[in-house]
Short mmCIF file of the C-alpha atoms (twelve columns), coordinates in Angstrom:
data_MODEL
# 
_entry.id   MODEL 
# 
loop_
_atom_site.group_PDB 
_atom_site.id 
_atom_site.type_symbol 
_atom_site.label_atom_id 
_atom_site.label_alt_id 
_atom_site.label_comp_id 
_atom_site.label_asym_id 
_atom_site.label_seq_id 
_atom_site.Cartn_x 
_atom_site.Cartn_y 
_atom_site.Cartn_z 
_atom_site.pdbx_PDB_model_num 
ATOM 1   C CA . UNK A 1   -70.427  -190.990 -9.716  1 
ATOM 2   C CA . UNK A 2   -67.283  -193.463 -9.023  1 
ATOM 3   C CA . UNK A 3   -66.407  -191.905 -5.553  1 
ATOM 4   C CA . UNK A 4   -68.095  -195.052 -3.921  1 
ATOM 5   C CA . UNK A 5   -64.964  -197.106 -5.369  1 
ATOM 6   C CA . UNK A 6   -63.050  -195.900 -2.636  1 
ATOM 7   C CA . UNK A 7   -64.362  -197.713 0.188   1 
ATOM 8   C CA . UNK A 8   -63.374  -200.934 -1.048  1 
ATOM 9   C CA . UNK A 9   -59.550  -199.727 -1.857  1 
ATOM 10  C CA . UNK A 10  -57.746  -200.265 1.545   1 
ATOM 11  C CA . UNK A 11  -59.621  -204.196 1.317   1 
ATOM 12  C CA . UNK A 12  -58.171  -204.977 -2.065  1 
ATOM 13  C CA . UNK A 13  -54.587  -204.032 -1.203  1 
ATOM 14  C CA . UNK A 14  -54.669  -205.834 2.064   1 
ATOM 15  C CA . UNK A 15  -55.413  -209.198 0.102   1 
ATOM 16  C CA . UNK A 16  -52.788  -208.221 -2.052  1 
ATOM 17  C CA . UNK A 17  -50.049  -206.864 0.074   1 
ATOM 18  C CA . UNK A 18  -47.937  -209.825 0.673   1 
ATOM 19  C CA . UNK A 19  -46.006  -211.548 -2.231  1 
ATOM 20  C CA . UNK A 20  -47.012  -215.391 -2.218  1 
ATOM 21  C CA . UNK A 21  -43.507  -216.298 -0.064  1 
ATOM 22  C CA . UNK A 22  -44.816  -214.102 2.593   1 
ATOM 23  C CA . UNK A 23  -48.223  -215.479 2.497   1 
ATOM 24  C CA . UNK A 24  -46.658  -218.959 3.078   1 
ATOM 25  C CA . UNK A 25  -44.861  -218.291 5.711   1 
ATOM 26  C CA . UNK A 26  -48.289  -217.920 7.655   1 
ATOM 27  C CA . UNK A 27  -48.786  -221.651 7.814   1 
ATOM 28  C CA . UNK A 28  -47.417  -224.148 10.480  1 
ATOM 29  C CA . UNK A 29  -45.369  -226.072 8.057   1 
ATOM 30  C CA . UNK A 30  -41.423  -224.668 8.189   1 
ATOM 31  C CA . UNK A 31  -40.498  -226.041 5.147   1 
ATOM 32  C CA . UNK A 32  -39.903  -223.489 2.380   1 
ATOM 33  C CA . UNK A 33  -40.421  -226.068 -0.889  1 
ATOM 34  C CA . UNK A 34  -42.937  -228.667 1.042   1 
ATOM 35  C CA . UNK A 35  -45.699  -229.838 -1.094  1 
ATOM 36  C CA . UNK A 36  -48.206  -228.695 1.669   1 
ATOM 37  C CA . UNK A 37  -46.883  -224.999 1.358   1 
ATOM 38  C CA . UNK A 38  -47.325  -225.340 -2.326  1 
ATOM 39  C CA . UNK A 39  -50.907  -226.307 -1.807  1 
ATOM 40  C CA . UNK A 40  -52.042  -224.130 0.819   1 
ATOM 41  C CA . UNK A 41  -50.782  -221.490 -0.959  1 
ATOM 42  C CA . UNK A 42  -52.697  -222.581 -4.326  1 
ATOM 43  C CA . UNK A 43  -55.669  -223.055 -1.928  1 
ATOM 44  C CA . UNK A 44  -55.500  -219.609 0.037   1 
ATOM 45  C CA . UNK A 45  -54.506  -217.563 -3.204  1 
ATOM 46  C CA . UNK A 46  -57.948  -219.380 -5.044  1 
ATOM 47  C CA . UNK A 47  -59.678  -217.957 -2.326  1 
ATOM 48  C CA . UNK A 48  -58.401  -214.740 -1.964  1 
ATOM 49  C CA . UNK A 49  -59.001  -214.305 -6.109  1 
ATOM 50  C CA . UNK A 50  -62.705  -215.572 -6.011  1 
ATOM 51  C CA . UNK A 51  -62.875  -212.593 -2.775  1 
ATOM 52  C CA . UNK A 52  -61.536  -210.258 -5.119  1 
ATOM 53  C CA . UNK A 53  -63.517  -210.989 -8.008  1 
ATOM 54  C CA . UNK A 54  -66.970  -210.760 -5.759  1 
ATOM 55  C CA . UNK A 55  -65.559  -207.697 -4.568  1 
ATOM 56  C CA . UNK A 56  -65.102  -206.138 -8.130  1 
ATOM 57  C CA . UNK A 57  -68.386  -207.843 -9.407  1 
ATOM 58  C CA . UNK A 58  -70.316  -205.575 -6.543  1 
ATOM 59  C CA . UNK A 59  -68.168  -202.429 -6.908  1 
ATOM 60  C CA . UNK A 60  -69.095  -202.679 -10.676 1 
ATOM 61  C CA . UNK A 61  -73.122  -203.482 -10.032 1 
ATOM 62  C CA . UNK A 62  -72.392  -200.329 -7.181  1 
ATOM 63  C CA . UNK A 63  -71.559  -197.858 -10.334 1 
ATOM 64  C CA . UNK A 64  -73.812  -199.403 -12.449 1 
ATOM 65  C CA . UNK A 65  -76.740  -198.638 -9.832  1 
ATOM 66  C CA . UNK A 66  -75.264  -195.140 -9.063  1 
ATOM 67  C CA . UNK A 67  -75.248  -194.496 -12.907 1 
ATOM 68  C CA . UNK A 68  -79.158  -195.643 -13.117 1 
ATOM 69  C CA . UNK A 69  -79.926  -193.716 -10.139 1 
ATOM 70  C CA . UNK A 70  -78.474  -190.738 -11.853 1 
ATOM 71  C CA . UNK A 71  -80.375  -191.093 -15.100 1 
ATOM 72  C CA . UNK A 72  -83.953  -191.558 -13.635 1 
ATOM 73  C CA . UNK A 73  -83.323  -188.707 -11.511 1 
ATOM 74  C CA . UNK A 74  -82.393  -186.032 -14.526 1 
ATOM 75  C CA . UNK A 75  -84.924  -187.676 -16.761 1 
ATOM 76  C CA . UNK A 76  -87.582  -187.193 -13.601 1 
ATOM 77  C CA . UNK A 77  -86.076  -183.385 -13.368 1 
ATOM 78  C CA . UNK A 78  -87.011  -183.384 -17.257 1 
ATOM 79  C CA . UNK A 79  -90.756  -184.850 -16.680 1 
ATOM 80  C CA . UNK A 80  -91.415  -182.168 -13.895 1 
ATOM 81  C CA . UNK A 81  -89.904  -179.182 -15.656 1 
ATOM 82  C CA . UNK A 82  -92.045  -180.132 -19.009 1 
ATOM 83  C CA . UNK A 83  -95.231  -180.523 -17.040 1 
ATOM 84  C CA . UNK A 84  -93.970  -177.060 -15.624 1 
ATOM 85  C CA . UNK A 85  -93.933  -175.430 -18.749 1 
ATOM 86  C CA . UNK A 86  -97.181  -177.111 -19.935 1 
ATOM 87  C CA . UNK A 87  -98.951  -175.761 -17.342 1 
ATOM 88  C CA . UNK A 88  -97.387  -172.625 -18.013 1 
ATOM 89  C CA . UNK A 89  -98.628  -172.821 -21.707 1 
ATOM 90  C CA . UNK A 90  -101.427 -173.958 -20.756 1 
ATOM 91  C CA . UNK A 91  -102.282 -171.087 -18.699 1 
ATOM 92  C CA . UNK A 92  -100.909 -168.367 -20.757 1 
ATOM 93  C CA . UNK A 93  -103.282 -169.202 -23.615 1 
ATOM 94  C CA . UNK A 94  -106.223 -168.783 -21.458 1 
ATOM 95  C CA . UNK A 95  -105.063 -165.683 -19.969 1 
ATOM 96  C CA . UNK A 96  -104.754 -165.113 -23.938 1 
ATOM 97  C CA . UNK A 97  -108.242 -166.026 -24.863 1 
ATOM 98  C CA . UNK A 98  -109.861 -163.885 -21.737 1 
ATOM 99  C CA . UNK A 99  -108.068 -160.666 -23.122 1 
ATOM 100 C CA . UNK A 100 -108.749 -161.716 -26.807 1 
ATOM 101 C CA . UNK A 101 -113.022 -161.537 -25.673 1 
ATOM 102 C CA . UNK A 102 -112.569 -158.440 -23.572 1 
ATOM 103 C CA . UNK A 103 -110.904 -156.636 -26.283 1 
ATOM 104 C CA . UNK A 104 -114.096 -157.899 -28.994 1 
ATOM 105 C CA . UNK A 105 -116.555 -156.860 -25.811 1 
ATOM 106 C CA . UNK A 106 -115.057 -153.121 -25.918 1 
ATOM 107 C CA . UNK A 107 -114.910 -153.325 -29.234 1 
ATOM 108 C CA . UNK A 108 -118.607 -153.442 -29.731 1 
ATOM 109 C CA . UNK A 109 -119.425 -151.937 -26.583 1 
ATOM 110 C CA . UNK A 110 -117.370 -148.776 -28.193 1 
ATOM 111 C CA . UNK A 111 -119.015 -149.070 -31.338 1 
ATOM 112 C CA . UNK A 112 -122.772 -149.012 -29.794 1 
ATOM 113 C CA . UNK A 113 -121.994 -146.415 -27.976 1 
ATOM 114 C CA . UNK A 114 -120.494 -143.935 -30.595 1 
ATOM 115 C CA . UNK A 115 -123.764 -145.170 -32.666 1 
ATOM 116 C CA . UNK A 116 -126.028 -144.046 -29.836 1 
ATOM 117 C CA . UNK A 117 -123.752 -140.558 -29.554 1 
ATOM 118 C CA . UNK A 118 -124.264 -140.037 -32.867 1 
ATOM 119 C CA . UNK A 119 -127.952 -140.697 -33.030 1 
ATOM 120 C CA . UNK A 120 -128.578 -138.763 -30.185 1 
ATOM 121 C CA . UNK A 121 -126.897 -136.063 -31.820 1 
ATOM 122 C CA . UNK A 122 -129.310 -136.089 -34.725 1 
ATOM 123 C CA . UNK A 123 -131.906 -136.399 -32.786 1 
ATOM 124 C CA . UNK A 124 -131.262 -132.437 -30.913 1 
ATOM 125 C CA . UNK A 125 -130.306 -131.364 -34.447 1 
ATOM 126 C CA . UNK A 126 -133.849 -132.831 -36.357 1 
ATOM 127 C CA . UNK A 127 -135.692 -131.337 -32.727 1 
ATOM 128 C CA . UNK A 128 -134.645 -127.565 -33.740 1 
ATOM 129 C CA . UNK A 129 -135.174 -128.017 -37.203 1 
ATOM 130 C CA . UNK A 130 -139.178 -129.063 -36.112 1 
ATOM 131 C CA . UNK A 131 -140.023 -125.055 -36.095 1 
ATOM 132 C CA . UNK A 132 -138.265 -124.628 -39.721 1 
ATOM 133 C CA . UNK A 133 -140.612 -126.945 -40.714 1 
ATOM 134 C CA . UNK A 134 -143.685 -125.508 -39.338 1 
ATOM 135 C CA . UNK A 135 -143.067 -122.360 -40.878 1 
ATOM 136 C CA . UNK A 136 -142.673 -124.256 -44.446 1 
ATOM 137 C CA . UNK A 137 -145.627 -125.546 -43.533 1 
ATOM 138 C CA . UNK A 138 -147.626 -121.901 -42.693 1 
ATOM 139 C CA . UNK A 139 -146.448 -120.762 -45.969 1 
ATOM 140 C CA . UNK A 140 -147.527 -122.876 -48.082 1 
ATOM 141 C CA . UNK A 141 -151.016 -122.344 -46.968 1 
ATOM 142 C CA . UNK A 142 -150.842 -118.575 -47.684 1 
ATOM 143 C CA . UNK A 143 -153.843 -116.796 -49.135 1 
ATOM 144 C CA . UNK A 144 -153.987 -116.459 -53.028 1 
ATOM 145 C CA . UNK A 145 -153.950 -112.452 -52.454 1 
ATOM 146 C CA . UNK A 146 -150.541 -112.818 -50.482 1 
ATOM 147 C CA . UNK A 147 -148.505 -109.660 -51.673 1 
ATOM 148 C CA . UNK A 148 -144.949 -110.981 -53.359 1 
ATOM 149 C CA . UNK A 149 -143.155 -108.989 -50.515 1 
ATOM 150 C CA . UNK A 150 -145.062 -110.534 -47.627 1 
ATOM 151 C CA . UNK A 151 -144.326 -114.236 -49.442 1 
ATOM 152 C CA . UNK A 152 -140.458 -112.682 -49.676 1 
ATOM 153 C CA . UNK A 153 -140.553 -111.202 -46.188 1 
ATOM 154 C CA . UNK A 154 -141.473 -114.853 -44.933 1 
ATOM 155 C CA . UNK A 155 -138.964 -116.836 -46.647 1 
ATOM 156 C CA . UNK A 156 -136.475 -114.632 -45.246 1 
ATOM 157 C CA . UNK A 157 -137.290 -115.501 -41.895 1 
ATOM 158 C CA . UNK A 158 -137.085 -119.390 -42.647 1 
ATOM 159 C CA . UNK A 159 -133.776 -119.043 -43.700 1 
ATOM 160 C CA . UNK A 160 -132.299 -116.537 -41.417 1 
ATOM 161 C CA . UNK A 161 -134.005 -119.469 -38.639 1 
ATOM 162 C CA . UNK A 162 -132.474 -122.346 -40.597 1 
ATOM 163 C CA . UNK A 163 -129.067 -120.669 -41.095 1 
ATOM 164 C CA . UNK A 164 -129.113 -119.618 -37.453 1 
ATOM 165 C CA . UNK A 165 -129.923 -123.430 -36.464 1 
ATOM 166 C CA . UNK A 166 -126.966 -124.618 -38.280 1 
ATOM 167 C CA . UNK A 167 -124.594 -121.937 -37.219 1 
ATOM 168 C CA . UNK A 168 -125.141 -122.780 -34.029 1 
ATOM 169 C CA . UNK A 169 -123.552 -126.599 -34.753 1 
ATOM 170 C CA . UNK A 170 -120.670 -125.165 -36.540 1 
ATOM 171 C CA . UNK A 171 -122.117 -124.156 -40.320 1 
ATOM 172 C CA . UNK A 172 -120.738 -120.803 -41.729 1 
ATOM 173 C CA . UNK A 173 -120.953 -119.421 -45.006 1 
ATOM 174 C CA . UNK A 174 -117.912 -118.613 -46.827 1 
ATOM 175 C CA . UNK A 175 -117.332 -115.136 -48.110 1 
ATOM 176 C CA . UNK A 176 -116.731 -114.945 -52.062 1 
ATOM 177 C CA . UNK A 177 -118.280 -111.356 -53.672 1 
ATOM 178 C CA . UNK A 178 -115.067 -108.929 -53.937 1 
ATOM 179 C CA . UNK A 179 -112.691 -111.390 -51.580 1 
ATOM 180 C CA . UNK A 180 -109.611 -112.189 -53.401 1 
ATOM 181 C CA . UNK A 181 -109.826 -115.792 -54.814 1 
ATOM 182 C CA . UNK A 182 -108.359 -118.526 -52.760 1 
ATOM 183 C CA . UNK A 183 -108.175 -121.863 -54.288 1 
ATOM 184 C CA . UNK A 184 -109.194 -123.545 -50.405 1 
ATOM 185 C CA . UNK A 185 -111.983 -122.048 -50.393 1 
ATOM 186 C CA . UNK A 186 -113.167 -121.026 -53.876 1 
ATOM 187 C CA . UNK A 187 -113.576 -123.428 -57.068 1 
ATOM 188 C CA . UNK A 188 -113.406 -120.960 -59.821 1 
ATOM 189 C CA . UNK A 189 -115.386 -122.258 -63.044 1 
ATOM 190 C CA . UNK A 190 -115.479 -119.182 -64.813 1 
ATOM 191 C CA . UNK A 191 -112.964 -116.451 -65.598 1 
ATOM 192 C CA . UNK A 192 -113.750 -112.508 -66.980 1 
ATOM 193 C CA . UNK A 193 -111.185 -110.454 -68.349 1 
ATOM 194 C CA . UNK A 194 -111.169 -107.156 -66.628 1 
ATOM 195 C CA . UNK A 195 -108.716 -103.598 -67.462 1 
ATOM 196 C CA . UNK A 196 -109.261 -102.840 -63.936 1 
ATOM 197 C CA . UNK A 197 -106.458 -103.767 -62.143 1 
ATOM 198 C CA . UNK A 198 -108.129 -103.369 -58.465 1 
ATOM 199 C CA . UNK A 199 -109.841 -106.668 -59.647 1 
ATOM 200 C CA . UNK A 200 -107.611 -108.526 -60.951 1 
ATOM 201 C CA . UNK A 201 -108.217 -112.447 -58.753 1 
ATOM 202 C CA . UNK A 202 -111.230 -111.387 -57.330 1 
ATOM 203 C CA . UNK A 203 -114.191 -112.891 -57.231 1 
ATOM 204 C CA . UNK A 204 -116.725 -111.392 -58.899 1 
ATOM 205 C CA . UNK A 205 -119.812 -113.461 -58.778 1 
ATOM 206 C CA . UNK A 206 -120.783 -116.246 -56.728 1 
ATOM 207 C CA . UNK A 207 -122.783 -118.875 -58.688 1 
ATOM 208 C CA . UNK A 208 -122.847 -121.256 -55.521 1 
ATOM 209 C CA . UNK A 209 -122.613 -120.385 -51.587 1 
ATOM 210 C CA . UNK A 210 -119.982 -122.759 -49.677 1 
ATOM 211 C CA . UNK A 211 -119.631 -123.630 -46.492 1 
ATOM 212 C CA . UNK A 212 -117.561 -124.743 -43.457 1 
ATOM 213 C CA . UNK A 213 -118.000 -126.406 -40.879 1 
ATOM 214 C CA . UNK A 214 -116.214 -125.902 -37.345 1 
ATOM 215 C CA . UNK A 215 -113.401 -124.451 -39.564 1 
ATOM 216 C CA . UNK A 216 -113.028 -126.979 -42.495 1 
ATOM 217 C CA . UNK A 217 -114.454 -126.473 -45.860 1 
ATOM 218 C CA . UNK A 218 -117.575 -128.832 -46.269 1 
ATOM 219 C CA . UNK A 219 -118.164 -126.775 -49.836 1 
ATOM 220 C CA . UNK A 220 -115.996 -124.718 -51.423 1 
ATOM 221 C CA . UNK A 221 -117.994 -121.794 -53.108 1 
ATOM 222 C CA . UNK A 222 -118.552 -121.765 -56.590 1 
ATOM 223 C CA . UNK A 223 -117.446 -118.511 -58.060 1 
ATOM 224 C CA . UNK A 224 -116.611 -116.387 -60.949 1 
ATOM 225 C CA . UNK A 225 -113.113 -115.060 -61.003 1 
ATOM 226 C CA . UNK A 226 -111.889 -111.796 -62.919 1 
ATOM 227 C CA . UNK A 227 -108.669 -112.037 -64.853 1 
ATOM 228 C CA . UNK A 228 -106.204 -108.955 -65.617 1 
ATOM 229 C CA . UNK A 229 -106.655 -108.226 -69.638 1 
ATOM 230 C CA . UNK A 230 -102.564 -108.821 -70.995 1 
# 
């Protein structure tokens, strides 16, 4: 910042190399205690002190100036840099917001879509249930005179169609007459003693079929377990 003081170094010692004798020995007069020396001297060495002063007074406003110069140009640096990093912000957040609405779109867009999956979905299933229906419906409008084993015979068939229906989307019954009890799979709410130990943990009645579907209990079977006699 003071490197410009330099320049006016080889000017200030040349006014001030000579001692005052020296500098009087410059003028005409040869007399070394004259009154003219005395006052030329006086004269020339006001001079060369009101030289030197404007000469400091400008190398001071010089580093004054450079100083300035230096602190509008960092605090211009500053300015730019913060708008920068404004702008920066600025669009960060909107890249922000964009992502922030596309996310919500596939969000719903998702959400609509799994509804109309699953709808669809019901829609097959309630289609090939239509004919279990139908033959409800022929049933009930059997003649009087219907033997019990044709009204049997026909019930049969609904459910053997309605079982088959629901096999097909992953429904199978769970075995529980004579399979050794499994808590997964059977909820035991009654227990026999038996002497037979063959038995013992078995099921031996099922009070309620369960079910599961593509191989996870929807119902566990309701059974009758027999117990060992101590």
């Amino acid at each position: 910042m003071y490197s410009d003081t330099g320049s006016y170094a080889p000017l200030f010692m040349e006014n001030y190399q000579h001692s005052p004798g020296g500098r009087a020995k410059k003028h005409d007069c040869s007399c070394d205690n004259c009154g003219c020396q005395g006052s030329s001297d006086s004269q020339h060495f006001a001079e060369e002190k009101t030289d030197t002063v404007d000469l400091l007074e400008d190398i001071v406003e010089d580093m004054d100036g450079g100083e300035d110069s230096g602190e509008e140009l960092d605090l211009e640096a500053l300015q730019q840099e913060l708008q920068r990093l404004q702008e920066q912000e600025a669009e960060l957040t909107q890249r922000l917001t964009r992502l922030q609405a596309d996310f919500d779109n596939f969000r719903k867009r998702s959400r609509k879509e799994m509804q109309e999956s699953i709808i669809r979905a019901n829609e097959e299933l309630i289609g090939e249930l239509l004919p279990v229906l139908d033959n409800f419906d022929r049933a009930l409008v059997v003649e009087e005179n219907a033997s019990a084993e044709s009204i049997r015979n026909g019930m049969e068939l609904i459910y053997r169609q309605l079982l088959d229906i629901l096999g097909k989307e992953g429904l199978v019954p769970i075995g529980a007459d004579g399979e050794l009890f499994d808590p997964h799979k059977h909820d035991a709410v009654l227990v026999e003693s038996i002497d037979d130990p063959v038995m013992d943990n078995r099921v031996i009645q099922e009070l309620k079929k369960g079910y599961s579907f593509r191989d996870r209990v929807l119902r566990a079977a309701v059974v009758k377990v027999a117990k060992l006699q101590d």
